[in-house]
N, C-alpha and C positions, 0 to 999 in steps of 0.2 A: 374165583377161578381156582380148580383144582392145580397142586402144582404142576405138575407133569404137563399140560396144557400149559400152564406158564412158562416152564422154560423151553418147551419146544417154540414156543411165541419169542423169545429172546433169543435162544439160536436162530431160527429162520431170518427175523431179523438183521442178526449181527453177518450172515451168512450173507444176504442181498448188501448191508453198507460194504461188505469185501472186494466183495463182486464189482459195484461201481463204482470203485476207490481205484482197485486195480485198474480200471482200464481210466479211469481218470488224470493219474499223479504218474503215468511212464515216462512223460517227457521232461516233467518238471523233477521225478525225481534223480533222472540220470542227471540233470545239468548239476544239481545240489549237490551229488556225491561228486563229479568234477569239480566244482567250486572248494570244496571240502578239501581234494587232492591237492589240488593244486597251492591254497594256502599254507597245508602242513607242509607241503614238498618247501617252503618256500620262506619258512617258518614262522608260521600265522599260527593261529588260533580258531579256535570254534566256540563261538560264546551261544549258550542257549538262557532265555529268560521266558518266562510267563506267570499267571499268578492262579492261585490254587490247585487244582489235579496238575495245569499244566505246568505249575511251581516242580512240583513233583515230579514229570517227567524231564523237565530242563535238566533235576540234580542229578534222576536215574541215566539219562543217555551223555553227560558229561562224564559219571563214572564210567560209565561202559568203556568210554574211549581213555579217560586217564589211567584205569587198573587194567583193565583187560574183558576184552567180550569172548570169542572164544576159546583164547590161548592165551598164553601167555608171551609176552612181546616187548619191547620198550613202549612207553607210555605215549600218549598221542595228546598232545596240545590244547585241552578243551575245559572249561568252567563256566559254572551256572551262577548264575545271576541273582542269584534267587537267595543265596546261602547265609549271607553276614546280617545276621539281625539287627547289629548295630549302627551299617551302613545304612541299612531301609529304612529303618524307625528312624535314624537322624534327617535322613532325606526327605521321608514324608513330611516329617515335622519340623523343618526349619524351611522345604522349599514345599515341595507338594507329593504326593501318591504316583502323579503321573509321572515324575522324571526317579523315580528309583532304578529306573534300569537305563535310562538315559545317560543319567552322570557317571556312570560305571562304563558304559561305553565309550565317553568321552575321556574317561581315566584312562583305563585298562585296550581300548581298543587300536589298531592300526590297519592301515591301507591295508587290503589283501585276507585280513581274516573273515570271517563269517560268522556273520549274527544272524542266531535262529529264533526270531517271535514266536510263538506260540499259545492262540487262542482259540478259543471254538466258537467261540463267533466273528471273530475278526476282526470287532469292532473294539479289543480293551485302547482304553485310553495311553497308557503306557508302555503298551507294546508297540502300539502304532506312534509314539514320541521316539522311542528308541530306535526304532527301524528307520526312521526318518533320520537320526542323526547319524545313525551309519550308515548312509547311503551318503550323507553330505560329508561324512568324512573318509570314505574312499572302502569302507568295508560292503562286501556283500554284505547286501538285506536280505535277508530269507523270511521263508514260514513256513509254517504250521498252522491252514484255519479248515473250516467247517462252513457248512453248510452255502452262500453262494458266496463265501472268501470275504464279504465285509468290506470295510475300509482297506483292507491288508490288500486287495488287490488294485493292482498301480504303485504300489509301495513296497514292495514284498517280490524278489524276484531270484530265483524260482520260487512258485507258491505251492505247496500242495494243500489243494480244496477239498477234503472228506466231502463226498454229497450226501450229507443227510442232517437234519432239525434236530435231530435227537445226540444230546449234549456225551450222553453214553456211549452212544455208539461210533462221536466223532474219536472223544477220549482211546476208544479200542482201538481205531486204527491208528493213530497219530504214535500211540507207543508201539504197534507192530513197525509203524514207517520208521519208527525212531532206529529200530534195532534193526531194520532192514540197512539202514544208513551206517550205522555200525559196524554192522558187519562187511559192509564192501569197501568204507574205510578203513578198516583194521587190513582187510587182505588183500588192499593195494599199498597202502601206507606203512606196513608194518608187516611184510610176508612171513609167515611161520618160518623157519629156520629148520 
């Protein structure tokens, strides 16, 4: 395939998962940013986990809210799960793979903050352990899934479900949702001055 053929093929694409993302996640994503309000107003947290690309994005939209997305502001309550190597690798390897974000939850978490799962299929085993103990222990359970939400839905509330198979394309939106999320907490939670 000539390039130019190819990336018109990946934009049109990426173009149609936008499409049926946006009219999929309007509901599910206003309550998320209310849930988000409401525990910083309140002095909660925003805990994000997930593993691989969405490892990645847990640390990028934790920063956005602790440093600053598009101003500069006082800091906003928020860490990823994802970060202490020391933590993970002990956890793995003394209990198991799947409570590495569980037991951190159970440390680090309280009533009223917001934990954000994030997978693209829906189905990780440790996302879906985590989101489960923050629901039993009084924290929003959120997400971030793909394709028809997986395990995470019934577990996960509010869910945003990217609709589409292709692991790329959920990836694209879930970090645009990320920063959309960011940015409406930063400019209710932290007003520019």
């Amino acid at each position: 395939m000539e390039f130019a053929k190819f990336l018109d093929q990946q934009f049109a694409e990426h173009s149609e998962v936008v499409a049926k993302t946006s009219a999929a996640v309007r509901e599910p994503f206003q309550k998320l940013v209310e849930a988000c309000l409401t525990s910083l107003a309140g002095g909660g947290k925003i805990l994000f986990f997930g593993n691989g690309g969405s490892a990645a994005d847990a640390q990028h939209l934790a920063t956005e809210l602790v440093i600053r997305y598009r101003y500069n502001r006082k800091a906003l309550a928020s860490i990823a799960l994802t970060t202490d190597t020391s933590l993970l690798t002990a956890c793995a390897n003394d209990f198991s793979f799947e409570e590495i974000f569980s037991r951190q939850i159970e440390a680090l978490g309280k009533p009223g903050d917001v934990a954000i799962g994030i997978s693209t299929s829906g189905n990780s085993p440790n996302v879906l352990t985590a989101l489960a103990v923050a629901r039993d222990m009084g924290l929003v359970a959120a997400g971030f899934g793909g394709r028809d939400g997986g395990k995470m839905v019934g577990l996960a509330d509010p869910l945003l479900i990217v609709p589409s198979n292709v692991t790329a394309r959920i990836q694209e939106m879930h970090i645009l949702l990320g920063h959309a999320l960011c940015d409406q907490v930063e400019a209710k939670a932290a007003p520019k001055e």
